[in-house]
Each structure stands twice: as C-alpha cells, then as structure tokens.
C-alpha positions, 0 to 999 in steps of 0.5 A: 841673204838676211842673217837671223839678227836682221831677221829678229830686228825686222820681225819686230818692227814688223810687228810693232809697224802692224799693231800700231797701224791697226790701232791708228785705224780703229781709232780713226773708225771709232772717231768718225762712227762717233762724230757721223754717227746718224748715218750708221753702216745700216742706213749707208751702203757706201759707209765702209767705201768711204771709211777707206777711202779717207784711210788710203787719203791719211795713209801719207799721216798714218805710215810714218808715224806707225813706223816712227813708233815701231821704230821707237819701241823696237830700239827701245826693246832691243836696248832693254834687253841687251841685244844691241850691247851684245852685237856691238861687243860682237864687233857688229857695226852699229850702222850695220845694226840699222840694216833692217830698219831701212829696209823696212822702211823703202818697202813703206816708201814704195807701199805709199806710192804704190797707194798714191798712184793707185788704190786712192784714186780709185777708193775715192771714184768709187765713194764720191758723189760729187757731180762736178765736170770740167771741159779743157778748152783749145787754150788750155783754159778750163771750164768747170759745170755742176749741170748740163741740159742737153736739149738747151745745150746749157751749162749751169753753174760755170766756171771759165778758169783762164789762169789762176787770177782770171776767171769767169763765173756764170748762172747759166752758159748757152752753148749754142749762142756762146752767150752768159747769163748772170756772169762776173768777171774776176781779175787780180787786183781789179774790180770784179765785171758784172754782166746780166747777159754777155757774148763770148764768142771767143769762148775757144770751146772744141765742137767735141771737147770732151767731158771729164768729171772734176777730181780733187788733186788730192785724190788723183794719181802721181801720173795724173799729177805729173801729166797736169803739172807739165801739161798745159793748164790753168791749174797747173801750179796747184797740180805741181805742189800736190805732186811734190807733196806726194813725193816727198811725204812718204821718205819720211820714214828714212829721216825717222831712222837719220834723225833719231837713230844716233841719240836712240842708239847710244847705251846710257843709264841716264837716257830718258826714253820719254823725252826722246819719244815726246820729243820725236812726236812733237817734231813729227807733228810739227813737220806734218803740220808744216807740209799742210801749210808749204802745200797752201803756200804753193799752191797759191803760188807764194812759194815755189812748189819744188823749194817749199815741199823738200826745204823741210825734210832737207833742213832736218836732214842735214844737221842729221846726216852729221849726227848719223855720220859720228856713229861707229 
C-alpha cells in the first residue's frame, strides 16, 4: 500500500507526465495542419486516422521525453518546496524517495509495448493506402508486387528478393509460363544482369502460395517482429534490428531516473536548474538520434542488431549505476 508521500510524489508526475504530453501532441497536430495544410480534415476523412497513427509510430519519442521532463519539473518542485529536505530529515531513505518515480515509469514501459504490439499495427492498417503485396516463396525468399492480372495471371512490378545482396527486379512476371519480362539482376559487387525476357523456372513459387499485404517493420508488431526475425526469410536482419529497437526504446524512462536522479537529488544553493535540464535534453537528443543511426547500421548489417541497439543505453547505464549507488 502506497503511503501519502508517494502518492503526492506520483500525482505530480503524473500530472506534469499529461500536461507535457498533451502539449507535445498538440504541437505535433498544429505543425503537420501547417505543413499538409491543403488536404484540411474536411477535404480527407482519413486525416485524424492518420494524425494517430504517426502519434502511436512517435510515441517511442514522445513518452520518455514527457517523462523526462515530468521528471525534471516535479524533482525540481519538490526540492523548492522543501518537501525532499523534510523526508530526508525524517529519516527517509533518498532512494526510497525514487519509489514513485520508478513505478511510473514500468507502467510507461509497459504502455509503449502494449502500443508497440497492438494499437500501431493497427492505426496504421487502417490509415495506409499502399498497395504493395508480397508472396513467401518455398525457400524463403519473397516476392514483392504492386499488381496482379488475374485473367494473364501477371505480376507487375516485381521484385524477387532472395537474400539481402541478391535480388531480382522485373516490369512484368508471368506466372503461367514462369517467364520475366524487362528483368535486372542484382548481386553485391558485380554487375547488374539485364534480360529483355528470361525463363525462371526455378522460380520455387507454391501453386497456392499465399498472398500478404506488404507492411513496414516499422508498423508491425513485437510478435510479428520476433516471428520474422527467427523465421526463415530474406528480411530477417532488418526485422531483428526493428525488434530490438522496440525493445530497448521504451526503458528509457528507468535510465532518466538512474541518470539524472544522483545530481538532481542533491540540495545546493549553487545547483543551476537550467544547465542540468539543458543538459539532459542534449543527451536525450542525442541518444534519440543515436538509435535512428545504430537502426540504419543494423539493418544493413554493419553492425550487429542486438550489440548496436542495447550498446547506447548500457554505456550511459553503467557509469550511472555508479553515480546512483553513492546515494544514501
């Protein structure tokens, strides 16, 4: 059972958590009215679906930055007040006093997964209007079409993606004769094969393979996620780095409190609020920033999924488990 001091700490941050995420997402509204603003709500039905939809895609941005300044203000209130002085006096341990704080933020951590596995998949099956599909072949390859002729039995613009530095591109594909039309073939460092017409086959197509639309990793699911990643397919690298990157974007709440907590915590007259609030925006940038780069690296395969996407939290971790371990 919660005492009232953890209650009052939590009902801050709370409150300062919604004020700062309503304004993030109003801002976000008024910029993208501003920037689309031909294609007003009137004129397209689909505008608040898609409003939505890039709101739960940014939400792995929004979350830990609106906590990270909750977090920030309500420390700083606390501390104004004398309220922090007064528990420690007390006898309150000042880890203790964090109790509240990490709480709130494994309930954000479990919020963002929770949209991760189902509210963007979702938002966005319903504001997309691409029409791209994809067959998995017998081998694992995959085949990726924008148009299908059922009476020729015709693929259009093709795509046979057999590994991440091998694949085909095709105009048309019959698939009746298993014949290319306009192909190039593409293999890392050699030179791209052109073929006006070409037999394939080898092509190891199921007679009733199934037809799936094509989504973007970065609007599936962790499950989908994990299913592609240890599955069997040619995308399997970029489906592991989008995987971790979920996985690893939304605990950056617990590193705002391991992080900041030790020098935000400390009583001084001669602590400057400003530099410690620019300060922690810089690095949350900068680390936001960092995970967009690890993500490209990754899923090009230049660096390894797992060691690119947890190397950034777990080298600002450590030196602040060290710092957090000092506190009484």
């Amino acid at each position: 059972m919660l005492k009232i001091w953890q209650k009052y700490f939590f009902q801050k941050l709370t409150s300062a958590f919604l004020f700062s995420l309503s304004a993030m997402i109003f801002l976000y509204i008024a910029i993208d009215l501003s920037i689309n603003g031909a294609h007003s709500p009137s004129k397209d039905p689909f505008f608040l679906i898609h409003s939505l939809s890039m709101i739960a895609k940014l939400a792995g941005f929004f979350f830990p930055l609106s906590f990270l300044l909750a977090f920030l203000k309500t420390i700083f209130d606390l501390h104004a007040q004398r309220e922090i002085l007064a528990l420690q006096t007390s006898g309150a341990s000042t880890k203790k006093l964090l109790l509240p704080f990490f709480s709130a933020a494994a309930i954000l951590c479990a919020l963002s997964y929770a949209n991760y596995e189902w509210i963007v998949p979702r938002t966005f099956e319903k504001a997309t209007t691409s029409k791209v599909f994809s067959i998995e072949a017998e081998d694992g390859s995959e085949i990726v079409y924008h148009r299908y002729d059922p009476k020729s039995k015709t693929l259009y613009d093709v795509f046979w993606i057999l590994s991440f530095d091998d694949f085909w591109w095709m105009e048309t594909l019959d698939l009746s004769q298993a014949q290319g039309f306009h192909a190039e073939h593409f293999v890392k460092n050699q030179r791209t094969a052109f073929f006006e017409k070409i037999s394939l086959t080898h092509l190891p197509l199921q007679p009733k393979a199934v037809v799936k639309k094509l989504t973007p990793f970065e609007q599936r699911s962790l499950s989908n996620l994990i299913e592609a990643a240890y599955g069997q397919g040619a995308d399997q690298h970029k489906a592991l780095a989008h995987l971790h990157y979920k996985l690893s974007l939304p605990l950056l709440p617990f590193l705002c409190v391991f992080a900041i907590s030790p020098f935000a915590l400390k009583f001084s007259r001669n602590s400057s609020r400003v530099a410690l609030t620019a300060l922690s925006l810089f690095v949350f940038v900068a680390l936001i920033t960092l995970f967009d780069a690890l993500l490209i690296l990754a899923e090009n395969q230049v660096l390894s999924a797992p060691l690119a996407l947890w190397s950034p939290i777990l080298c600002l971790l450590a030196p602040s488990l060290v710092f957090f371990s000092r506190i009484r």
